[in-house]
C-alpha positions, 0 to 999 in steps of 0.5 A: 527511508523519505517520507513525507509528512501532513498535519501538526508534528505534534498532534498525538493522533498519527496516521501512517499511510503504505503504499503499494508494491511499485508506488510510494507515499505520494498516492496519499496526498489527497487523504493525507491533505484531507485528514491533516485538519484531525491527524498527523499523517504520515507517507513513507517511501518503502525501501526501493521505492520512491525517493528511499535507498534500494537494498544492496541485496534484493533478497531482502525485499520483503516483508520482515525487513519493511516491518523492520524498517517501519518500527525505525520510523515510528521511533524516529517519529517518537510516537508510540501509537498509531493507526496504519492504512496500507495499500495492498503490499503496505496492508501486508506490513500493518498485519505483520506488525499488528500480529505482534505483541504490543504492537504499535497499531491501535487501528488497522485499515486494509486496502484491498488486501488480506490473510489471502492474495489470489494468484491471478493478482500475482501473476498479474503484478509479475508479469510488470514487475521485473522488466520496467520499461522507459520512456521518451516523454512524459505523455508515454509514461502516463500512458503505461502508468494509467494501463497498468494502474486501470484497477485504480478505476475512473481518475481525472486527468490531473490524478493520473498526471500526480499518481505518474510524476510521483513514480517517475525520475530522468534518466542521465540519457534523456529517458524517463524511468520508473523510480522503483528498483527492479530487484523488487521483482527477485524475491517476489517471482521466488515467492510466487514460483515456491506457491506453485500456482497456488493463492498465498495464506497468512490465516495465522498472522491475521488470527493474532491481530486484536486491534479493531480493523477494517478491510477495504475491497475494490469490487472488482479487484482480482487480489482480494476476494468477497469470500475472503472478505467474509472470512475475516469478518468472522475471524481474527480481529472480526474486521468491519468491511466496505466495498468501493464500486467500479474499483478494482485493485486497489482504491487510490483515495483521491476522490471525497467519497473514498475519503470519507470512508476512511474519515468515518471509520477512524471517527468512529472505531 
């Protein structure tokens, strides 16, 4: 697993930062700069993204084995706790450690995601997921890269550029591909299509998380709804909540203001 890492290796205070279903640990430069002053920040790759291994066997792209995976790190790390912000598929994975006993999470932050993923969201993420196309130069790639991630809302020129080069490799023939291995998308479509068109419920999961939490919502996002958000607000570990505007799925941290929201709530939780 690569990662890469902010901040004094020796300050006890780590944040670990998880990304997304197609991204990597790379989305987190900015926060991660921002916040080294105060943490030691942590972006891993998840297996399969990134500059991480890919899993002989697909079957084993999912949840369990990346909080496996995750548990690995933080003894490599040799910390005991830490706090966790996870992007959609990497909130997933905080929950799924968070709900154990004596969990190494001591603050969770959910960036748009929760107990409950909306099926639209996950027809919308496997109709990309599994045929990733390549490119004849980098200008073609941004362009895919900034159709695909509008959610991500109003980003400058050299945003889009970082959130591209970073999920990108070349090819042996000249082309340029998405670094992520498309087997990602095998137990992803088995999942969806045993859903049966029906939205994903991890009620249970999120009920045995006790750290104090914090749920972040695009608001436009079409994952994760305001009326799951007030759900968990009154459930589980009661989350504090905060809505990012003109976002959708999911807010990318790049901008001060998206920042601070982070900065305040770890300050203060």
């Amino acid at each position: 697993m690569a990662y890469v890492e902010w901040g004094d290796v020796a300050n006890p205070r780590v944040l670990v930062c998880v990304h997304g279903m197609t991204r990597c640990g790379r989305d987190f430069d900015f926060l991660a700069q921002s916040l080294s002053d105060k943490y030691r920040v942590v972006c891993p790759d998840v297996v399969g993204r990134g500059l991480s291994d890919r899993l002989r066997d697909p079957a084993h792209y999912v949840t369990p084995q990346y909080a496996a995976d995750m548990v690995t790190l933080l003894a490599r790390l040799h910390v005991d706790a830490v706090d966790w912000l996870g992007t959609s598929m990497g909130g997933l994975i905080g929950m799924a450690l968070a709900a154990q006993k004596d969990t190494p999470i001591k603050r969770l932050i959910l960036n748009d995601v929760g107990p409950v993923v909306d099926t639209t969201a996950l027809k919308r993420i496997g109709d990309y997921l599994g045929n990733p196309p390549d490119f004849a130069t980098m200008v073609e790639a941004e362009a895919y890269l900034r159709q695909v991630g509008a959610p991500f809302g109003s980003l400058t020129d050299a945003q889009w550029r970082h959130l591209s080069e970073c999920v990108v490799k070349p090819a042996a023939t000249g082309r340029i591909l998405l670094r992520y291995d498309p087997a990602i998308a095998v137990p992803f479509k088995a999942m969806v299509a045993a859903q049966g068109g029906k939205d994903i419920e991890l009620w249970p999961l999120y009920d045995a998380i006790r750290c104090p939490t914090l749920v972040i919502r695009g608001e436009t996002s079409d994952l994760l709804t305001r009326e799951t958000v007030a759900a968990m607000r009154e459930r589980g570990p009661r989350a504090s909540a905060v809505e990012i505007p003109h976002v959708g799925h999911a807010p990318m941290f790049m901008d001060d203001a998206q920042i601070a929201v982070v900065r305040e709530y770890l300050r203060g939780a």
